[in-house]
C-alpha positions in Angstrom: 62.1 34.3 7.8 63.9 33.5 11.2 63.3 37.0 12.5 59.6 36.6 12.0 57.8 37.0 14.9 55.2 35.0 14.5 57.5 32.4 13.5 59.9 32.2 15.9 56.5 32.3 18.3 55.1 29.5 17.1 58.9 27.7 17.6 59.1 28.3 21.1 55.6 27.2 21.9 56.5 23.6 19.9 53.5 24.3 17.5 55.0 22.8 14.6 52.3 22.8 12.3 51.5 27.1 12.2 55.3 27.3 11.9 55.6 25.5 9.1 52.1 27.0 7.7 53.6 30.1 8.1 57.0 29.6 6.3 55.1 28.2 3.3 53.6 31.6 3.4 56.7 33.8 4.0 58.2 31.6 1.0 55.7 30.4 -1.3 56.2 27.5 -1.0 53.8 24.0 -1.5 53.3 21.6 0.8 55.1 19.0 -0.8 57.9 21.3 -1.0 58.0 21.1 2.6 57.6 17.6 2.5 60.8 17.5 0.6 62.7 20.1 3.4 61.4 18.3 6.5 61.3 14.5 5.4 57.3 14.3 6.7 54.7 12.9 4.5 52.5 15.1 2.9 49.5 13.9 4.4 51.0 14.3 8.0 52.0 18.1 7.4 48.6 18.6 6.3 47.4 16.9 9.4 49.9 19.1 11.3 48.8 22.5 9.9 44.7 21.5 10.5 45.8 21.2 14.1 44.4 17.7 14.5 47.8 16.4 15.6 51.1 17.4 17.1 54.6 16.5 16.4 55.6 15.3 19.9 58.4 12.7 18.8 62.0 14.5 20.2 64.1 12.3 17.1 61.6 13.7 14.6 61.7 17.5 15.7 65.5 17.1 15.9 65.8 16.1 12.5 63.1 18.5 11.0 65.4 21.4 13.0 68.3 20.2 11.6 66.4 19.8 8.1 65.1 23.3 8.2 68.5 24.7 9.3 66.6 26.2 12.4 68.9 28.8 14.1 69.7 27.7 17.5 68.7 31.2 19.1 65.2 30.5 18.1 65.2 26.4 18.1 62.8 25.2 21.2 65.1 22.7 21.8 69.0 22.4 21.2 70.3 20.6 18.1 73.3 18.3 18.2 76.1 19.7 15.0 75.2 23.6 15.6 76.9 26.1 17.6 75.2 28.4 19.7 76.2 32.3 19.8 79.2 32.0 21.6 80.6 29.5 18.9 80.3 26.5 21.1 79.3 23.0 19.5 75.7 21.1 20.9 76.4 17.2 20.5 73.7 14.9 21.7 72.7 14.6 25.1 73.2 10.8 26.2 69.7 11.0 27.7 66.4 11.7 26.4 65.2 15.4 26.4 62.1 16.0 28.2 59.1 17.3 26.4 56.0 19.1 27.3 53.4 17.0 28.5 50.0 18.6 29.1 47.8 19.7 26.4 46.6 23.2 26.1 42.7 23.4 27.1 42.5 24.7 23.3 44.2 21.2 21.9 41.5 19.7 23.5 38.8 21.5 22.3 40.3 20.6 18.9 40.3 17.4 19.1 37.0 16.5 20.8 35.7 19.5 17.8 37.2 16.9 15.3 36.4 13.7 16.6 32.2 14.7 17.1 32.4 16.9 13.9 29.8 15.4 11.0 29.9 16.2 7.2 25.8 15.3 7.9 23.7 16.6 9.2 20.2 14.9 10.5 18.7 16.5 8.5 20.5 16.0 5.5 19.8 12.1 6.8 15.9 12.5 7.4 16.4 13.5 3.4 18.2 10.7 2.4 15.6 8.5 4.1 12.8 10.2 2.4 15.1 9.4 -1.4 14.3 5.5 -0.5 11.0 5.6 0.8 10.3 7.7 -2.6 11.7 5.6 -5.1 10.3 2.8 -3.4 6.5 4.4 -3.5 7.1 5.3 -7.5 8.9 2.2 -8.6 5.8 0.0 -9.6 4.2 3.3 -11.4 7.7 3.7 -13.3 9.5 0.8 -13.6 13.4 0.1 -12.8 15.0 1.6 -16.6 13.0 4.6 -15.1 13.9 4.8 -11.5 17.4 3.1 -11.8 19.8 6.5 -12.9 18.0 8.1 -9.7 18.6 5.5 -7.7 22.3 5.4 -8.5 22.5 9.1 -8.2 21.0 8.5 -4.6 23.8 5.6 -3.8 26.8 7.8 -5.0 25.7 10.8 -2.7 25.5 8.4 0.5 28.7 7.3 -0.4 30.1 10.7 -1.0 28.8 11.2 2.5 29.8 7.7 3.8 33.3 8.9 2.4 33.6 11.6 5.3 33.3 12.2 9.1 30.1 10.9 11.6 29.4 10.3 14.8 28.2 6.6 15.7 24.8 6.8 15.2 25.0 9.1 11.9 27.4 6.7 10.6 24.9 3.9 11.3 22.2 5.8 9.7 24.5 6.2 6.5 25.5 2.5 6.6 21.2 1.5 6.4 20.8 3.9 3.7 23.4 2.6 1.7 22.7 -0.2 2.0 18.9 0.2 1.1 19.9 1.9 -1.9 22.2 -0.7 -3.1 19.4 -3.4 -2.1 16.8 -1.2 -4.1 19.3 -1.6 -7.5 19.7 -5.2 -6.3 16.2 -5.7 -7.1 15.5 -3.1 -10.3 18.7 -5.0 -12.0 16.5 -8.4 -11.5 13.7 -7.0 -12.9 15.9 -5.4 -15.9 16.9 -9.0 -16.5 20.8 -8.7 -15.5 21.5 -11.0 -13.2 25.0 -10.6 -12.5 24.5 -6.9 -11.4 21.7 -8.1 -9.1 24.1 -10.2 -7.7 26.7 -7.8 -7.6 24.2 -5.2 -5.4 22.9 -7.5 -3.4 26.2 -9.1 -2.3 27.1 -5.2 -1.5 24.0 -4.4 0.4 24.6 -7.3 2.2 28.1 -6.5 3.5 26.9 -3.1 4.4 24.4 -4.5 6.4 26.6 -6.6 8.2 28.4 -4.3 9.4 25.3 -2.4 11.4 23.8 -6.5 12.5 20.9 -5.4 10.5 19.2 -8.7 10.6 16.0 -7.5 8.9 18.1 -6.1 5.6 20.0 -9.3 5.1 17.1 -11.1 5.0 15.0 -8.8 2.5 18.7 -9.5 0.7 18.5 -13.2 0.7 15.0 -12.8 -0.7 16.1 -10.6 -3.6 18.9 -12.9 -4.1 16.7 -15.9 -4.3 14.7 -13.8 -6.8 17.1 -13.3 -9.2 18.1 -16.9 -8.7 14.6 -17.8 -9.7 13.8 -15.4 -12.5 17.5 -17.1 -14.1 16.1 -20.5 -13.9 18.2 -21.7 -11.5 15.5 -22.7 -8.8 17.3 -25.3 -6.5 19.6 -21.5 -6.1 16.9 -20.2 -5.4 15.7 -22.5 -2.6 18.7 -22.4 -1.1 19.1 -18.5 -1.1 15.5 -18.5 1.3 16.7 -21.3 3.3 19.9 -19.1 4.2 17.9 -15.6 5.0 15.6 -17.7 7.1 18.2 -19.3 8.9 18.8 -16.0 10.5 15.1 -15.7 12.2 12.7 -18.2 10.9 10.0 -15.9 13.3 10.9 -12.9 11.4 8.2 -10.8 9.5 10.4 -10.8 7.0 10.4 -14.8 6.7 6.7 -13.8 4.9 8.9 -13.0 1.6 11.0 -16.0 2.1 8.6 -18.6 2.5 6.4 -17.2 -0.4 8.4 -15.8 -3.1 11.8 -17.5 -2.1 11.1 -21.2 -1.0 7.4 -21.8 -2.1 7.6 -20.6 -5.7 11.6 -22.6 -6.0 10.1 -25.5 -4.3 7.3 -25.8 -6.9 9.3 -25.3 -9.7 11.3 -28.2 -8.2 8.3 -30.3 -8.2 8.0 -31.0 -4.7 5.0 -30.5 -4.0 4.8 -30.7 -0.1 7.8 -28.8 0.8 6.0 -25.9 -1.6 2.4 -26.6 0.5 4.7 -26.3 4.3 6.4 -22.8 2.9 3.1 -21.8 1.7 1.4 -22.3 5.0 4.5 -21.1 6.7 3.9 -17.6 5.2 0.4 -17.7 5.9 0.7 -19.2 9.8 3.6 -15.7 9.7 1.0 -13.7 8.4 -1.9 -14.0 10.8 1.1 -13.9 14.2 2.3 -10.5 12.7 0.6 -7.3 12.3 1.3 -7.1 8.3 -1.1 -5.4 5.5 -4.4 -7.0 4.2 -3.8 -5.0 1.1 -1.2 -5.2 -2.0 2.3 -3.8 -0.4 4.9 -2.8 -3.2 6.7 -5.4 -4.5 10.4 -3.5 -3.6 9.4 -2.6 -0.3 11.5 -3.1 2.7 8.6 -3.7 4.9 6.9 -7.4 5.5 5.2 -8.9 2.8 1.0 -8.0 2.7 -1.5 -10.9 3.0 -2.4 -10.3 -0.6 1.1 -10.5 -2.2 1.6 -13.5 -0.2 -1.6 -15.1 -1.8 -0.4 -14.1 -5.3 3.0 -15.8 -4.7 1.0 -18.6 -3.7 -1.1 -18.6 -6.7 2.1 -18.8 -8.6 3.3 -21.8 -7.0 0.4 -23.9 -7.7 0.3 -22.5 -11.0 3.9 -24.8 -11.6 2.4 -27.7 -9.1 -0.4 -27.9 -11.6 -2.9 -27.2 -9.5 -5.4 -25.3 -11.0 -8.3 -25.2 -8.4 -5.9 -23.7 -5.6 -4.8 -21.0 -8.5 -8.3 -19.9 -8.9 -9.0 -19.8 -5.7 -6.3 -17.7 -4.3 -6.8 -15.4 -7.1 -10.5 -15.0 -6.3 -9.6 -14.6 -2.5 -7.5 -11.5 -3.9 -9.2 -10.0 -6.8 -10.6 -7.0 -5.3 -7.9 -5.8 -3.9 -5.3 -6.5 -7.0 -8.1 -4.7 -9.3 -8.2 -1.5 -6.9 -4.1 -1.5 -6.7 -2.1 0.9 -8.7 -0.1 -2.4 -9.4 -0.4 -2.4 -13.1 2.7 -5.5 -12.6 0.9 -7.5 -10.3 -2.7 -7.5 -11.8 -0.8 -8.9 -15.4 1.3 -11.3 -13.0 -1.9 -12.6 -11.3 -4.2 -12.9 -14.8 -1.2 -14.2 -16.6 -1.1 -17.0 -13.5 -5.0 -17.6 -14.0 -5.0 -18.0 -17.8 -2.2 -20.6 -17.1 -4.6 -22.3 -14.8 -7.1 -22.3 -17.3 -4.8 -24.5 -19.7 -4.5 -26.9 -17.3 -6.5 -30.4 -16.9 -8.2 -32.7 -19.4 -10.6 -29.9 -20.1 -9.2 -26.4 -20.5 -10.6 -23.7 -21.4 -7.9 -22.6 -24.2 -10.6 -19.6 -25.1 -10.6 -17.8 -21.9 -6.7 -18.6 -21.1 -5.9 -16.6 -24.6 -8.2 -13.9 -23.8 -6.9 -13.2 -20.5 -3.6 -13.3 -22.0 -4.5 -11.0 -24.6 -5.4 -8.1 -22.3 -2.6 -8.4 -20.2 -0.6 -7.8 -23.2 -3.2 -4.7 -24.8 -3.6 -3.0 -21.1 0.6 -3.0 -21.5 1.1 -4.7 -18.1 2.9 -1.4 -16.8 6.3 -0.6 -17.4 8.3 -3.7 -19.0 9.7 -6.0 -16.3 11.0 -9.5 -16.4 8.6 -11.0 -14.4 5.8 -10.1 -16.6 7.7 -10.9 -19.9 9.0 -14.0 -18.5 5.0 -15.2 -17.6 3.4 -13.8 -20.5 6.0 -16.2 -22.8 5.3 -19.0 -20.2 1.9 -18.9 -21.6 2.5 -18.8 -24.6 4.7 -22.0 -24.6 1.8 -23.7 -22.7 -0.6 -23.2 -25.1 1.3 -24.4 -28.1 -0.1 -28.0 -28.3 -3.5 -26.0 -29.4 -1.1 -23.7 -31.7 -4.2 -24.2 -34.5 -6.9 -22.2 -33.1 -7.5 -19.1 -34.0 -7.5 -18.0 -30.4 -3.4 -19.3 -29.4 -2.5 -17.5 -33.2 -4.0 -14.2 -32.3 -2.1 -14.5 -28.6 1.0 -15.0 -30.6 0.5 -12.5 -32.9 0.0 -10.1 -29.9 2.8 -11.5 -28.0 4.8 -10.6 -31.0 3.8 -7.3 -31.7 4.2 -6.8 -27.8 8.0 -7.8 -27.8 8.3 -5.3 -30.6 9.2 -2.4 -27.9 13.0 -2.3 -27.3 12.8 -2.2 -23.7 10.6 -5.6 -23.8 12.8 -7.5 -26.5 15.7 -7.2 -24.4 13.7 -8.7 -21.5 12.7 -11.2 -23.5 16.0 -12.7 -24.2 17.0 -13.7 -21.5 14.1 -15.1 -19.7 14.2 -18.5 -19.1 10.8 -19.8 -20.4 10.3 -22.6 -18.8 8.8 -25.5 -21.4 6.0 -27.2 -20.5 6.5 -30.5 -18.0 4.6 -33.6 -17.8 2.5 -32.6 -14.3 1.4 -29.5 -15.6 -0.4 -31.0 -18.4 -1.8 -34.0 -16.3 -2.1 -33.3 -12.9 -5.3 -31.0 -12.4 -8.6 -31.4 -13.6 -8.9 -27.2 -12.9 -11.2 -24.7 -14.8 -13.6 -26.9 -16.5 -15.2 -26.8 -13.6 -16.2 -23.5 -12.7 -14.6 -21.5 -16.6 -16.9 -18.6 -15.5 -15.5 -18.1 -12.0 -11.9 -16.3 -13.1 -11.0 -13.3 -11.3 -10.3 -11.2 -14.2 -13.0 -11.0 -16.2 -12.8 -8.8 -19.2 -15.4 -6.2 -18.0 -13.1 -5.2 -15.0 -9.8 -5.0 -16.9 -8.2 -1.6 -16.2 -6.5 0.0 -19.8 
């Protein structure tokens, strides 16, 4: 092995890691056998033979020499306890033996190689983006026990990538998309109805967004925090989850979701009706200052809440403030453009809000309330998500003080039969359905007034 050429080469030019390549070769040996001979890790030999570092430390190269049982005829630098040809003894030298200095232009080709290299591409990226924007355009159509295996599959790749080497801006790029991706489960697991992987997601998507200052993400996290918070029944959570994402810009397009979905719908939960009015009108005053969609934007989206989901949300709040009139109102303001959505999810949410409305008030129109009700339930609402099972029970319990006409026992039947599909029973159980409280039954004298103006009416229902 000593009279190798190559090795005894590769010695005198103090390139430890092809010599030691090179006598695993010559005697078949592993690397952690060589790890055993020479005393160096594993990881660093590996490190060594890639040629991404150098073994420059004199004390180490003496004892690997001495560990290897170099012959000094071929050793680039005498060892102390061997004799040299002539018999003579080497002892240690009382002062430090100088080493080489200056890289070869080759080691620095290496290592600037090495340190720009990328196990992405952009292209591989510009796919990745195109993963979220899809699974954000489908989700509505197919629903999170749908979507969710692909999304995970999606997370595990960016981490596989994550898991590598990028340059700065690459790595950033990776960072947003995982982070997206966890945020996206973040928000199926809500509407699958476990909270504590919601919570899990979110918290991770977070984090990962943290680490870029992506301001925006953190606060469609909050949001989706305050969500899940909400849909668990713990509303003053919820508040407080929007009050923390719009701490971080209040000015934010983003604050849209916040104000509507986050503080406005906790608030009126809470009962306080004022602070639900200012968030309301906060989202609205956001609305008109930023360029954001008239229409129905997805529900998962990362971009800032449309005008017309912002006027269902609000439709929702007043639906818990009791306040019928404004429910019908800002349902009518949106009816168009919920009928001609593909949003099968937000056209049950926004009749389901209505026929609540209708219940409302010393004169409600119980008839119309069920009837709405019912088609929600016969059109199938789209694919089963919390939200919609949550509401569609909400109705139900508000309707039980007229549980003897024939109209509230053929909603429960239909409820019934609804819940009957695995996917919905297991929704169903742990929804919080919120009983009935004293100001929703008092506090608006609502449909009695106008029972013929509801935005859904049976003729435009979409099956």
């Amino acid at each position: 092995m000593w009279a190798n050429p190559d090795v005894s080469a590769a010695l005198a030019a103090w390139d430890f890691g092809t010599t030691f390549r090179l006598i695993r070769q010559i005697a078949s040996l592993r690397q952690e056998d060589m790890s055993t001979i020479t005393g160096l890790s594993q990881s660093f030999l590996s490190t060594l033979e890639s040629g991404t570092r150098r073994l420059v430390n004199i004390d180490k190269i003496i004892t690997v020499l001495q560990q290897m049982e170099v012959p000094p005829h071929i050793a680039p630098t005498p060892v102390p306890g061997t004799a040299t040809p002539h018999g003579l003894q080497i002892h240690a030298a009382p002062t430090a033996i100088s080493m080489p200095v200056w890289e070869s232009p080759l080691d620095i080709a290496k290592r600037l190689s090495n340190t720009t290299s990328s196990n992405v591409d952009p292209a591989t990226v510009g796919l990745l983006e195109q993963g979220v924007a899809d699974l954000v355009d489908r989700y509505e159509a197919e629903g999170p026990q749908r979507l969710a295996p692909e999304a995970v599959d999606l997370r595990n790749f960016i981490q596989d990538r994550l898991d590598g080497r990028q340059p700065p801006r690459q790595r950033e790029a990776l960072f947003r998309l995982a982070a997206q991706a966890s945020g996206l489960l973040g928000y199926m697991a809500v509407n699958a109805g476990r909270e504590a992987l919601a919570d899990a997601y979110c918290a991770e998507a977070e984090e990962l967004a943290k680490e870029i200052a992506d301001h925006e993400l953190i606060m469609w996290t909050h949001g989706t925090r305050s969500l899940n918070a909400y849909y668990a029944g713990h509303y003053d959570q919820a508040a407080r989850w929007a009050a923390t994402g719009l701490a971080i810009d209040p000015a934010h397009p983003q604050a849209i979701r916040l104000q509507s979905n986050g503080l406005a719908r906790a608030l009126g939960k809470l009962g306080d009706r004022a602070g639900a009015e200012r968030a309301i009108a906060a989202a609205e005053d956001l609305s008109r200052q930023h360029t954001v969609s008239a229409g129905l934007t997805s529900c998962i989206s990362f971009e800032p809440y449309g005008r017309a989901r912002t006027l269902a949300n609000a439709a929702t709040v007043h639906v818990a403030l009791a306040n019928a009139p404004r429910v019908l109102a800002y349902a009518d303001q949106i009816d168009e453009l919920i009928e001609q959505s593909d949003s099968a999810w937000s056209r049950a949410l926004v009749r389901l809000d209505v026929a609540t409305a209708l219940l409302a008030g010393p004169r409600p129109d119980v008839e119309h309330a069920m009837v709405l009700g019912r088609q929600v339930l016969e059109a199938g609402g789209g694919p089963p998500i919390r939200s919609v099972v949550q509401r569609a029970g909400e109705l139900h319990a508000q309707a039980n003080d007229w549980n003897t006409l024939p109209v509230v026992r053929e909603y429960a039947d239909a409820l019934r039969s609804w819940r009957t599909d695995p996917q919905t029973r297991d929704l169903a159980k742990p929804a919080k359905m919120s009983p009935p409280t004293e100001h929703t039954r008092g506090a608006a004298d609502a449909a009695h007034d106008r029972p013929g103006r509801i935005p859904s009416h049976p003729s435009t229902q979409h099956h």
